[in-house]
C-alpha positions in Angstrom: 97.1 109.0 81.8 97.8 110.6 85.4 95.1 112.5 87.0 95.2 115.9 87.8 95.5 114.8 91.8 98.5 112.9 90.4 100.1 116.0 88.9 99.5 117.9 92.5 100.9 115.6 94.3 104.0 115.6 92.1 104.4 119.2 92.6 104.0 119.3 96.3 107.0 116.6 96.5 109.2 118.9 94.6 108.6 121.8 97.0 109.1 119.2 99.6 112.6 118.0 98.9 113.7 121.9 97.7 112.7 122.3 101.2 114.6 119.5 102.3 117.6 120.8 100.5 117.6 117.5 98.2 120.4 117.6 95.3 118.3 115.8 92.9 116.0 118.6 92.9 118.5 120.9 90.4 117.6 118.3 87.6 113.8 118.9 87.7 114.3 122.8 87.7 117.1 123.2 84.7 114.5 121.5 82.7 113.2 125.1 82.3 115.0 127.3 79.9 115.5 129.9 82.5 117.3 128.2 85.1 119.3 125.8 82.4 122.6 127.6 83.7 121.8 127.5 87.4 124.3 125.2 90.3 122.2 122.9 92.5 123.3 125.3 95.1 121.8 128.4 93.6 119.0 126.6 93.0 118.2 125.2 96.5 118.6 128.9 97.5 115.9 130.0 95.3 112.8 130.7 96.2 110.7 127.7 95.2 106.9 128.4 95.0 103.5 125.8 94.5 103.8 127.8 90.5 106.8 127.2 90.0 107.1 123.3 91.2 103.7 123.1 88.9 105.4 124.6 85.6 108.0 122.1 86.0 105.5 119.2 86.1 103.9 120.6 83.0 107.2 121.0 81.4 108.4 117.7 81.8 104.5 116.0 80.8 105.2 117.6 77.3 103.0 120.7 78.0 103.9 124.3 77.8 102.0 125.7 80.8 99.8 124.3 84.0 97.1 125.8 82.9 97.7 123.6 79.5 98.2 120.4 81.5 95.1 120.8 83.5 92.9 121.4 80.7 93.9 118.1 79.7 94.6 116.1 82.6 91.5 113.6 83.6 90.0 114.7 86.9 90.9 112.1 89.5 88.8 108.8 89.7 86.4 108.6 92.3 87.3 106.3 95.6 86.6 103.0 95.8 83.9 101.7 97.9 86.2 100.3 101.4 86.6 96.0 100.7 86.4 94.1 103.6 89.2 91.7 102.6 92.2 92.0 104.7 95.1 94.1 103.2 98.2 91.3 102.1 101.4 92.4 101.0 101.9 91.6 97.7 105.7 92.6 96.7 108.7 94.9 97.8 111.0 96.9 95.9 114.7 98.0 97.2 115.6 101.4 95.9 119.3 102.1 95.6 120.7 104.9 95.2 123.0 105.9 92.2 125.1 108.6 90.9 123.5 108.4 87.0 120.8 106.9 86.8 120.8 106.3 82.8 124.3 104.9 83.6 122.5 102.1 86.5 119.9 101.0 83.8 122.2 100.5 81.6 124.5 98.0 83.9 121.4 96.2 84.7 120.3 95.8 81.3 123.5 94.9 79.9 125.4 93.1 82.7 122.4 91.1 84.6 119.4 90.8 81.6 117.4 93.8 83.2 115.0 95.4 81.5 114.4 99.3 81.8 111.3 100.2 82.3 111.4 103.5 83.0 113.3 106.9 83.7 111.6 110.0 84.7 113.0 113.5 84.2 115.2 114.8 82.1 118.3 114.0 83.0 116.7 111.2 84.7 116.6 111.2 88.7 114.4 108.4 89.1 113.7 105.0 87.0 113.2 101.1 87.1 114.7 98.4 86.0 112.9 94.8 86.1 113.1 90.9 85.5 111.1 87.7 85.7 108.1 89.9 87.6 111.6 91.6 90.1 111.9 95.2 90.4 114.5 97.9 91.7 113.8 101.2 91.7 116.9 103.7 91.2 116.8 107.2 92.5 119.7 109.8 91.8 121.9 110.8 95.1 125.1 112.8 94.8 127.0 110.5 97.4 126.6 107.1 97.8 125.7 106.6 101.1 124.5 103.2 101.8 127.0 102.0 99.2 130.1 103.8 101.3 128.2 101.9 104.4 128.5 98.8 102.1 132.1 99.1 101.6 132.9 99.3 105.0 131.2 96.4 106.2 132.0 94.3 103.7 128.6 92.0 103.5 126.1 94.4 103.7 123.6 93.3 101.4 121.5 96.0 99.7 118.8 93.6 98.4 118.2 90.0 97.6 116.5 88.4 95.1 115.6 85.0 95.0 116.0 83.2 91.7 115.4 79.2 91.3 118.5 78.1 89.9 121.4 80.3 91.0 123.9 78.2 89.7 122.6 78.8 86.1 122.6 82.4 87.1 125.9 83.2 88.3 127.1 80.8 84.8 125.4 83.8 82.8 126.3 86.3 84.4 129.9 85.4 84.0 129.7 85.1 80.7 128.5 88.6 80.6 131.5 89.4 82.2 129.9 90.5 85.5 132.1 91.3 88.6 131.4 89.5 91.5 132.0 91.0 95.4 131.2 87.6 96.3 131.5 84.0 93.7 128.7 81.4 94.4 129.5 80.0 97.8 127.1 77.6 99.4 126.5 78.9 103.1 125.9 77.3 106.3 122.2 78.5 106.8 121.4 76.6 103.9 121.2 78.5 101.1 123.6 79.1 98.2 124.5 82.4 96.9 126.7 85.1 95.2 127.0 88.8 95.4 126.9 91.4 92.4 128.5 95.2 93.3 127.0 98.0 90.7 128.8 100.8 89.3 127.9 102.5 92.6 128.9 99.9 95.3 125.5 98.7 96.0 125.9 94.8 97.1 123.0 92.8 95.9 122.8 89.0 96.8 121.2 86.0 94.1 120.7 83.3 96.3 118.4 79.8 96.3 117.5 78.5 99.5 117.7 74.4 100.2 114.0 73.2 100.2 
C-alpha cells in the first residue's frame, strides 16, 4: 500500500501541473462529482488548492475524504541506513506520449504481445505496458508532439528495444497484422532492424545487433 508521503507527493504534482497549465490535469479533477461537467479550460482557470489536489487523491484511492485516506494510509517507512556501494543504473523506460491512453495499451497488447500493467486515473492519463522484463510508460498529451517531430523527420526513433531474434519478431508481428514504418532491413552499422508506428505516430525500433 502507498504511504501517506506517497499520497502528498501525489497531490503536490497535481497542483504542479494545474500550475503548469497541463491538459491532462482536467481528467484527475472531473473525477469529482462537482466538476464532472467542467472543460479543461475552466478547469485550469480554477483555483486549485493543497485541499482540493488532496480530495482528488482520496477520490481516486477508493476513499471518500483525506481525512479517510490518512487514517488509513501507513506512515512512511523510515530511511535506509546510506550503502556504500556505488549507485549502477539498472534499466530505462521511454515514455511516449498518447492521445488515449486505454486505446495505447490496447495496441500494445493486441498488436505487439504487451502486457498492461497498469492505468492510473479514471479516465486513465497515465499507465504501463510491459514484455520479457521491457517497459514503456504512456502518459496522456492532447497533441502529439514528439510524434508530429517523428513525422517530419522521417527516422526519428522514439525508443529501441533490443530483442534476440528480430527476425522471429517481425514474422509475429506480421502475422498480427502490425504496420510497419520501416520492414526488417539489415543496416550498415551492423545491426538488423524494423520500425513499428502506434496509433499516435510514435516510431519505435526492434533491432538485434551482430555480435
Amino acid at each position: 500500500m502507498p504511504t501517506l508521503d506517497t499520497y502528498r507527493k501525489q497531490a503536490k504534482l497535481l497542483m504542479r501541473w494545474h500550475r503548469d497549465r497541463d491538459y491532462s490535469i482536467g481528467g484527475r479533477v472531473r473525477v469529482l462529482d462537482r466538476f464532472s461537467a467542467l472543460t479543461d479550460r475552466e478547469i485550469l482557470a480554477m483555483k486549485f488548492p493543497l485541499a482540493l489536489a488532496q480530495e482528488i487523491v482520496a477520490v481516486e484511492a477508493g476513499h471518500r475524504s483525506w481525512a479517510e485516506l490518512k487514517a488509513v494510509a501507513v506512515d512512511a517507512p523510515k530511511t535506509p541506513a546510506a550503502s556504500t556501494e556505488p549507485p549502477v543504473f539498472k534499466s530505462v523506460i521511454p515514455i511516449l506520449f498518447v492521445r488515449d491512453v486505454t486505446a495505447s495499451a490496447a495496441f500494445f497488447r493486441d498488436s505487439l504481445g504487451f502486457v498492461a500493467e497498469f492505468l492510473h486515473g479514471a479516465p486513465p492519463f497515465y499507465g504501463a505496458v510491459s514484455r520479457d522484463g521491457i517497459w514503456i510508460h504512456l502518459r496522456l498529451v492532447y497533441e502529439p508532439y514528439f510524434a508530429a517531430a517523428a513525422a517530419k523527420e522521417g527516422s526519428l526513433i522514439l525508443a529501441s528495444i533490443e530483442v534476440s531474434n528480430v527476425q522471429g519478431l517481425f514474422e509475429e508481428f506480421k502475422a498480427r497484422g502490425v504496420e510497419f514504418a520501416q520492414r526488417l532491413t539489415k543496416q550498415a552499422w551492423g545491426g538488423t532492424d524494423f520500425h513499428v508506428r502506434d496509433p499516435d505516430g510514435n516510431v519505435i525500433s526492434f533491432v538485434a545487433f551482430r555480435s
